[in-house]
C-alpha positions in Angstrom: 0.0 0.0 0.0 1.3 3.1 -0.7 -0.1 7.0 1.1 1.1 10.6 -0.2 4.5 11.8 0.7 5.7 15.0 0.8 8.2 14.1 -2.2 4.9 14.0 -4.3 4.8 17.2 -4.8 8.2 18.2 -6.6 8.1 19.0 -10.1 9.7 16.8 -12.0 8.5 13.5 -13.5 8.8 10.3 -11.6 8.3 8.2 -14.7 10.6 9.2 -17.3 8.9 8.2 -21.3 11.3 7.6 -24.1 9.9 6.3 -27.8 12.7 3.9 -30.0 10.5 2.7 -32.8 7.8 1.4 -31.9 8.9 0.6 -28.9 8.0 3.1 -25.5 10.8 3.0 -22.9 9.9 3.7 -19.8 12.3 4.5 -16.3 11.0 4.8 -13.0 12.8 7.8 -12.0 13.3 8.5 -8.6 17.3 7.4 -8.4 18.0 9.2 -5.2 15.4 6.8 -3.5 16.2 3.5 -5.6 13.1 4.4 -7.5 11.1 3.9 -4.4 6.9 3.6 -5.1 4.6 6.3 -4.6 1.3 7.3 -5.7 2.6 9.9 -7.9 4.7 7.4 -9.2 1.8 5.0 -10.0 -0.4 7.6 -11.0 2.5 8.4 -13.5 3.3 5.0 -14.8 -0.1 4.1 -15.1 -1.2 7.0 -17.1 1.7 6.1 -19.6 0.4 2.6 -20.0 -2.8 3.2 -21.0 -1.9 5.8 -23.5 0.2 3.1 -24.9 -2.5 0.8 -25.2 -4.0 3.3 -27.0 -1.5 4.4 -29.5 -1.2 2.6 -32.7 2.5 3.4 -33.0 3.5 1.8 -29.9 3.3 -2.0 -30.4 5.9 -2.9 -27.3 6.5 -1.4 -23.8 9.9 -1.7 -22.0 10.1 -0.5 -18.5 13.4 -0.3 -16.1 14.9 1.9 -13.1 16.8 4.9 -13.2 20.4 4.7 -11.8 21.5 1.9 -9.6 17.4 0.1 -8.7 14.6 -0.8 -10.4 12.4 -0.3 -7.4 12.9 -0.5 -4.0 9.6 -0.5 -3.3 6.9 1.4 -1.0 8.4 4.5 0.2 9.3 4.0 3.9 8.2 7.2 4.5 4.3 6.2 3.3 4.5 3.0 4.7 5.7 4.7 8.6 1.8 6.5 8.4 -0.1 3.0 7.6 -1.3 2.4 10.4 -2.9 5.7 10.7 -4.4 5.5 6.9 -8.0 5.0 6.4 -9.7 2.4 3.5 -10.3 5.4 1.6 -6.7 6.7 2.2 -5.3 3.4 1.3 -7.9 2.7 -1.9 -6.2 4.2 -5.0 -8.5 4.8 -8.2 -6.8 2.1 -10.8 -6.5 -1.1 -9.7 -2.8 -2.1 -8.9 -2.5 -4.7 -11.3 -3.4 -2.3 -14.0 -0.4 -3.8 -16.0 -1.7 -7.2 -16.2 -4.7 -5.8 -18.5 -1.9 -4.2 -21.4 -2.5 -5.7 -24.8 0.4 -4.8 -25.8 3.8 -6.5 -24.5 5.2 -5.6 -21.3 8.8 -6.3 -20.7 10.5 -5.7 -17.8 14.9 -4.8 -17.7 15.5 -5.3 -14.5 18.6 -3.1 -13.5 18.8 -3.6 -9.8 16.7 -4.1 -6.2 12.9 -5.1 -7.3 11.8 -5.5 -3.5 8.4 -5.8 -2.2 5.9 -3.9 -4.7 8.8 -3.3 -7.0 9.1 -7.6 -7.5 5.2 -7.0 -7.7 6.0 -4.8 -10.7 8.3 -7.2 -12.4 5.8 -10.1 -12.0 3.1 -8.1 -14.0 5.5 -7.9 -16.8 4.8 -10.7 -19.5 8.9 -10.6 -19.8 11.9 -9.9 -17.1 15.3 -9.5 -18.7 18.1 -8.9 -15.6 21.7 -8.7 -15.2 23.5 -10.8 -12.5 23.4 -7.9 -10.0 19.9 -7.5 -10.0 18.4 -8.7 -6.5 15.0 -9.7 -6.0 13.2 -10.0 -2.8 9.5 -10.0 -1.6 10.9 -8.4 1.7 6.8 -8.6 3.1 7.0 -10.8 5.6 10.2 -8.4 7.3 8.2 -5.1 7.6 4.3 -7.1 9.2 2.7 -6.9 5.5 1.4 -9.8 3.3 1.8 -11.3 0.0 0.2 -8.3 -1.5 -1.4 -7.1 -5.0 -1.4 -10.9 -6.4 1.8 -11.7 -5.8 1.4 -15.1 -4.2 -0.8 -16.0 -7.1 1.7 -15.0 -10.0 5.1 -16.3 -7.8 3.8 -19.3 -7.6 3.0 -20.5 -11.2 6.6 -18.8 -12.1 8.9 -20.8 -9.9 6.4 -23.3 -7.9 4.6 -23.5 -5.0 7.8 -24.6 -2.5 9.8 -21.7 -4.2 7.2 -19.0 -3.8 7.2 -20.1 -0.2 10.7 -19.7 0.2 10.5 -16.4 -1.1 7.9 -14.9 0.4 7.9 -16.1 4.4 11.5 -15.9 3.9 11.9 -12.2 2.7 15.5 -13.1 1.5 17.2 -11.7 -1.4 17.7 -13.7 -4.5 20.6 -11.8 -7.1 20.3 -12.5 -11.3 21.5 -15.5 -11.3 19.5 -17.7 -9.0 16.6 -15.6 -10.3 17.6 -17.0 -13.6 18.0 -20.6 -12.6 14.6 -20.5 -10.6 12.7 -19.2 -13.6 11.9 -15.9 -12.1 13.4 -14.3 -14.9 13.6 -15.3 -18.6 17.1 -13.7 -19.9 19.9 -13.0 -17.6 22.4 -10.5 -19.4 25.4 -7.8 -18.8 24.1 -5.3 -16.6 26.0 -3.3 -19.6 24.0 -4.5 -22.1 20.8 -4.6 -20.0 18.2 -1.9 -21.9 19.3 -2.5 -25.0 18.9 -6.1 -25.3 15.4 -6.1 -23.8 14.4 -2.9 -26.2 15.9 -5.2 -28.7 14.1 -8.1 -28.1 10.8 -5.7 -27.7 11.7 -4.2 -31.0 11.8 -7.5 -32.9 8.1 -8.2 -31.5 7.2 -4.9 -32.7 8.0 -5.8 -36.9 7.5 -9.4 -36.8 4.5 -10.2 -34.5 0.9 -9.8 -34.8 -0.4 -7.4 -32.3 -3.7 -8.9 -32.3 -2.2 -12.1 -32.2 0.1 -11.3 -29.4 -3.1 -9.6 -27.2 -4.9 -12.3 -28.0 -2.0 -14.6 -26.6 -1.7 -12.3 -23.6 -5.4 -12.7 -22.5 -5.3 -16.7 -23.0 -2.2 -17.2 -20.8 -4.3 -15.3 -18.2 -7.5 -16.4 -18.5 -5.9 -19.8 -18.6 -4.4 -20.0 -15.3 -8.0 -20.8 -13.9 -9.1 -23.2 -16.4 -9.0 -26.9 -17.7 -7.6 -28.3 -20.1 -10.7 -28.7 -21.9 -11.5 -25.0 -21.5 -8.6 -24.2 -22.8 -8.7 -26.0 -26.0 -12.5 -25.0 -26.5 -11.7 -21.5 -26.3 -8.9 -21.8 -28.1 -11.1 -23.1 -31.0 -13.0 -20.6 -31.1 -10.5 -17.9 -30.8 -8.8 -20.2 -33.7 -11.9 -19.8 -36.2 -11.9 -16.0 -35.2 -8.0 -15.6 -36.5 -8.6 -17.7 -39.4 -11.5 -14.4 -40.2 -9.6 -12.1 -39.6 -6.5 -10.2 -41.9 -3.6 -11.4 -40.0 -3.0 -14.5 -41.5 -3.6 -13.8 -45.1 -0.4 -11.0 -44.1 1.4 -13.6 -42.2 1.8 -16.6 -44.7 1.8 -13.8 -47.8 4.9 -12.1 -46.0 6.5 -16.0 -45.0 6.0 -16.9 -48.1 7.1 -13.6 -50.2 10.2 -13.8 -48.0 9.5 -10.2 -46.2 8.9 -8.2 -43.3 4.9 -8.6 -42.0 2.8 -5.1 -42.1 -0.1 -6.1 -39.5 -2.4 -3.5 -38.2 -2.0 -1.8 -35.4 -4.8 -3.1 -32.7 -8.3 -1.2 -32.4 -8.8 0.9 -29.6 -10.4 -0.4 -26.7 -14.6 -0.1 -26.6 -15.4 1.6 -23.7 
């Protein structure tokens, strides 16, 4: 949970946007503080992902820390007033796992400490990229809190039940590599070579992927989670029968088979 601090209020932007391509780079910004959480913060980040949902020339979304975290987490300073925070205080007007519901690709470069809400963050990407000194830890159970915003949900079904246990009643630290070995993060890389390689990778979604296709994708894995097997193939049929409609595959096997680049469309804007 996160309350206002008096940091709020300065001027400059806590979320830092940067367009490569179709690709939208964004860096949590607050390096004196490890790029510790607040509600502007959220507010910020937030704000920039839904625009990107909704802009056709963004097909791909790379977020990472500014200077030596990616985020350290709640400020201390919010979480010291907690106690004294009402439900309405506390209640913030986007739900926190906003970045689940992106269409669009989400990939994390994780360039330091992701503790508490910050390894909430990461886990909400569909993506984690790392270098070797990055350090993970769910650090909940060491200040009174809980598993919050989902977490023991998504840990689990990324490393196992027995890890996700370790992790979280633990509260210890876990650097890039045994993240990568665990499966908490997909590509462990030179901390030197960190952004570029997961805009990199984002980019190459970007020319030679399907949005709708990779939305589509996005919503199954989800959705999937919770279901059979048999619900899974029978809405895969029908989501099947809907591609098979639709323009993306004549472009698809017309650019595989004429030996070029794909040119899908960019996805529809959201009905309200």
């Amino acid at each position: 949970m996160t309350t206002t601090s008096p940091e709020e209020t300065r001027s400059e932007p806590t979320v830092l946007s940067e367009r490569r391509g179709a690709v939208l780079v964004l860096t949590l910004h607050r390096p004196e503080r490890l790029n510790a959480w607040t509600n502007a913060m959220e507010d910020e980040y937030f704000a920039a992902l839904l625009a990107a949902d909704e802009d056709p020339d963004v097909r791909a979304v790379v977020v990472t820390g500014a200077g030596r975290g990616f985020c350290a987490g709640a400020d201390m300073g919010d979480l010291a007033g907690a106690a004294d925070a009402t439900d309405a205080e506390i209640d913030r007007p986007l739900p926190r796992h906003l970045p689940l519901t992106l269409r669009k690709p989400l990939v994390a470069a994780v360039n330091g400490a992701a503790a508490g809400l910050g390894m909430v963050e990461t886990l909400y990407c569909d993506v984690r990229f790392a270098s070797p000194d990055a350090v993970f830890l769910t650090a909940f159970s060491r200040r009174g809190l809980v598993a919050e915003y989902g977490m023991a949900w998504l840990l689990q079904r990324l490393v196992g039940p027995g890890r996700a246990a370790d992790l979280l009643l633990s509260g210890r630290s876990v650097d890039g590599d045994e993240a990568h070995r665990i499966g908490l993060v997909e590509h462990l890389v030179p901390a030197d070579e960190l952004l570029e390689r997961a805009v990199a990778y984002a980019a190459d979604l970007t020319t030679s992927c399907s949005p709708w296709s990779m939305a589509t994708i996005k919503s199954q894995l989800l959705l999937d989670a919770e279901r059979s097997f048999a619900e899974s193939v029978q809405a895969a049929d029908v989501l099947m029968r809907e591609s098979f409609r639709g323009s993306d595959i004549a472009e698809g096997v017309a650019s595989f088979t004429e030996r070029r680049p794909p040119v899908f469309a960019p996805l529809p804007r959201k009905e309200i």
